[in-house]
C-alpha positions in Angstrom: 53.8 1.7 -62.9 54.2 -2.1 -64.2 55.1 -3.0 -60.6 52.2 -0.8 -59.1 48.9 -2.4 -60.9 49.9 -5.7 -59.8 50.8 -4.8 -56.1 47.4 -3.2 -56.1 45.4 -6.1 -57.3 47.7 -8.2 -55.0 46.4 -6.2 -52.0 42.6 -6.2 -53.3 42.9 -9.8 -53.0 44.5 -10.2 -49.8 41.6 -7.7 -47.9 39.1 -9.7 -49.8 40.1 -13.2 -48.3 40.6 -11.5 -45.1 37.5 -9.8 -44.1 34.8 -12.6 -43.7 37.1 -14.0 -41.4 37.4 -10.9 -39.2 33.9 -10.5 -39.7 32.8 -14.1 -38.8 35.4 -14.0 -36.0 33.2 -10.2 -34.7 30.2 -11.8 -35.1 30.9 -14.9 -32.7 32.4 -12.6 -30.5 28.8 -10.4 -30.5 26.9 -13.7 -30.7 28.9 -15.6 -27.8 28.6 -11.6 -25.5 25.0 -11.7 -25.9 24.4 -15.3 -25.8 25.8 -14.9 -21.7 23.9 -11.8 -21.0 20.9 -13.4 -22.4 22.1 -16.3 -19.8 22.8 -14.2 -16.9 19.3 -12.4 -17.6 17.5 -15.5 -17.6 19.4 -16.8 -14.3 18.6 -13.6 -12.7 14.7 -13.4 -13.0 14.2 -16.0 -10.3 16.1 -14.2 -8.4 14.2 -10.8 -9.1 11.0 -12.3 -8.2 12.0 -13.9 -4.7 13.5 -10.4 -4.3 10.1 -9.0 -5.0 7.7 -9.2 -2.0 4.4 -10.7 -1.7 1.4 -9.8 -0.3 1.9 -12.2 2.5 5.7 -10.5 3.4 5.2 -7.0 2.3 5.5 -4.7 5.2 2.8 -2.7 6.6 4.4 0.3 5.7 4.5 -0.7 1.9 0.9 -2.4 2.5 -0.6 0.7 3.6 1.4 2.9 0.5 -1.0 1.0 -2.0 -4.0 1.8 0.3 -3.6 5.4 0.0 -2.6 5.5 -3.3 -5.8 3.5 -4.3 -7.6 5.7 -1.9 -6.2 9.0 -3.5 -6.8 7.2 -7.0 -10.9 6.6 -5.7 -9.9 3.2 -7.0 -12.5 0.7 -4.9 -11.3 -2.3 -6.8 -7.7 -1.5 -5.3 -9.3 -0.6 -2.0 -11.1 -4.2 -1.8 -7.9 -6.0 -1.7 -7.5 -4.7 2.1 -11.0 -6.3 2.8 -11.9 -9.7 3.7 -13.8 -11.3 2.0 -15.0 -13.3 4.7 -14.9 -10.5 7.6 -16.0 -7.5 6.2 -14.7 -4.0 7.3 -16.5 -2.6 10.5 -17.2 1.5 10.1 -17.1 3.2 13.2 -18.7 7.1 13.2 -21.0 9.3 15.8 -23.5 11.0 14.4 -25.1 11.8 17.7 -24.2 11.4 21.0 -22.9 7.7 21.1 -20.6 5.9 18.2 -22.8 4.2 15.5 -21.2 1.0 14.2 -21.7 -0.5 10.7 -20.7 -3.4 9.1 -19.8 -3.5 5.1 -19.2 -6.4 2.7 -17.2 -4.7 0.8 -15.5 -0.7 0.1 -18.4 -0.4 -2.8 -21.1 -1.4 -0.2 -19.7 1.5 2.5 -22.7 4.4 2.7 -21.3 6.8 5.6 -24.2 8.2 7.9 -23.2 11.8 6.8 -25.4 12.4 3.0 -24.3 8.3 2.6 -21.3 9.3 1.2 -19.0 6.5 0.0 -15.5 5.7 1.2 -13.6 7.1 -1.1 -15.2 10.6 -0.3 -12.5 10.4 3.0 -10.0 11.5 0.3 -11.0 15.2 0.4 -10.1 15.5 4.3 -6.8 13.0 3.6 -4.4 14.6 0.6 -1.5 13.4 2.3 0.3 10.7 4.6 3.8 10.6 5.2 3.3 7.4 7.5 5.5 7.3 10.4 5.7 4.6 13.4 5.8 5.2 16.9 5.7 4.0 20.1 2.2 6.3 21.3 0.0 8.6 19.8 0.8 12.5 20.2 -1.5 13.6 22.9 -4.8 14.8 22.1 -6.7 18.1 23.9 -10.2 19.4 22.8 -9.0 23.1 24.3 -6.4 22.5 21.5 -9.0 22.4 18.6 -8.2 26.2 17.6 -7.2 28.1 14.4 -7.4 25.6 12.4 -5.3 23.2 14.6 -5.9 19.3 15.0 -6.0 19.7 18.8 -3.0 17.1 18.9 0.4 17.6 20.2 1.8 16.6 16.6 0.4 16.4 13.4 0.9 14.0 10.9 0.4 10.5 9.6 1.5 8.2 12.3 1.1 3.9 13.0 1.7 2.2 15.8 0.7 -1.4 17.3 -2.8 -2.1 18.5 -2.7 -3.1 21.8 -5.1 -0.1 23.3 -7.6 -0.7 20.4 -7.4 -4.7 21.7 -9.5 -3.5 25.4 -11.5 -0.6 23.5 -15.1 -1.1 24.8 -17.0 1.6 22.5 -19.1 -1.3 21.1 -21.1 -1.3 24.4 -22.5 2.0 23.8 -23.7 1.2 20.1 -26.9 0.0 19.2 -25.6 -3.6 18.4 -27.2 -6.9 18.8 -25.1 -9.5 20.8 -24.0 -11.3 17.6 -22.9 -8.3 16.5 -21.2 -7.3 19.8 -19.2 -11.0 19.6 -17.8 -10.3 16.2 -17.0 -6.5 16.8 -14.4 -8.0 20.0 -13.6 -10.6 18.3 -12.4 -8.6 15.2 -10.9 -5.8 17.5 -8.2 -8.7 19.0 -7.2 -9.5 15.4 -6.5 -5.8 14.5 -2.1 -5.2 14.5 -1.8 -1.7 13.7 -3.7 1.1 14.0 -2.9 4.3 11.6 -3.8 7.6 13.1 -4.6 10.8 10.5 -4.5 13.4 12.8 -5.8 16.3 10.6 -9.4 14.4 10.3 -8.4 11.9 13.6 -9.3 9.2 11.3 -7.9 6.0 12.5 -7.6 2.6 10.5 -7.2 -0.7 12.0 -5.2 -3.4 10.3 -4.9 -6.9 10.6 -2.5 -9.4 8.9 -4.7 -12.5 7.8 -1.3 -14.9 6.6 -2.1 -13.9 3.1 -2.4 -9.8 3.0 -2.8 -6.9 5.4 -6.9 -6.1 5.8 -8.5 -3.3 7.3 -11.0 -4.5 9.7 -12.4 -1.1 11.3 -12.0 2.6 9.8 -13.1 4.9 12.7 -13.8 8.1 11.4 -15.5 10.1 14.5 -14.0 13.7 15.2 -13.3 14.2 18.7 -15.2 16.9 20.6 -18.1 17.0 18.0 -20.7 15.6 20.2 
């Protein structure tokens, strides 16, 4: 028992002397681990943001994913960042017997000819888009426009380029003024995609101005109404 006390005190004092070393030794070990992931974080943000596209690179398909969310949202703020500031956004519809075209500022400025409904009031007819390119447009029959169909050969959300839109002539037949008439073709040989909805045959025309993807013309006339 003489022999034990001391041992015990011997090994008190031993453990004592030894831990803050361990312990200092773990924490610089902790310290120096998160002093390099704080490192590699820090080197690795410039790279997340060239990663992350810009307005001027994002792809149309990605460009047009905000406009429908933000038109689905009945966020005009959101919608005004695919509007020129300094072209405007042509709506084409046909009330009567010709197409009526009218030119808008801005989304908050759109009045459609039908109960001068906004914009945004589109989304009741458009719940969904699952865009998809191709090369043409399904084809399109009035005798088709039965039991509830779309009177096209496919339905869905489809984009394609803009080359038919480019020698469109439908302006001639509107009640527009020759200044008018100059902008409309001028716009219409801007335009680089055109999305077709084929459930309300809305079609949206799309330009890419070097800075962001703009819609210059949203033509919503239903086929076979007239």
């Amino acid at each position: 028992m003489r022999h034990f006390i001391p041992l015990l005190l011997l090994l008190l004092s031993f453990n004592s002397a030894c831990t803050p070393e361990q312990q200092n030794s773990d924490d610089e070990r902790t310290l120096s681990s998160s002093g390099i992931d704080s490192l590699e974080a820090v080197q690795e943000e410039p790279q997340r943001k060239e990663d992350t596209p810009g307005t001027d690179t994002m792809s149309f398909e990605v460009a047009f994913e905000h406009f429908f969310r933000a038109l689905q949202a009945g966020d005009t703020v959101g919608l005004n960042q695919f509007v020129s500031p300094e072209r405007g956004l042509w709506l084409i519809e046909q009330p009567g017997a010709v197409p009526a075209y009218t030119h808008f500022q801005n989304i908050q400025a759109v009045q459609r000819s039908y109960q001068n409904q906004p914009f945004t009031s589109i989304t009741e007819q458009m719940q969904e888009c699952d865009l998809q390119e191709r090369q043409e447009f399904p084809e399109f029959d009035c005798a088709w426009m039965d039991r509830g169909r779309s009177g096209f050969a496919e339905d869905g959300c489809f984009f394609r380029d803009a080359t038919d839109f480019h020698t469109s002539d439908m302006w001639q037949y509107a009640n527009l003024n020759p200044e008018q008439e100059e902008q409309v073709q001028r716009m219409q040989q801007q335009v680089q995609k055109t999305v077709l909805h084929t459930r309300t045959s809305y079609r949206f025309h799309f330009a890419h101005d070097g800075e962001r993807w703009r819609l210059l013309f949203a033509d919503l006339r239903v086929p076979c109404s007239a």
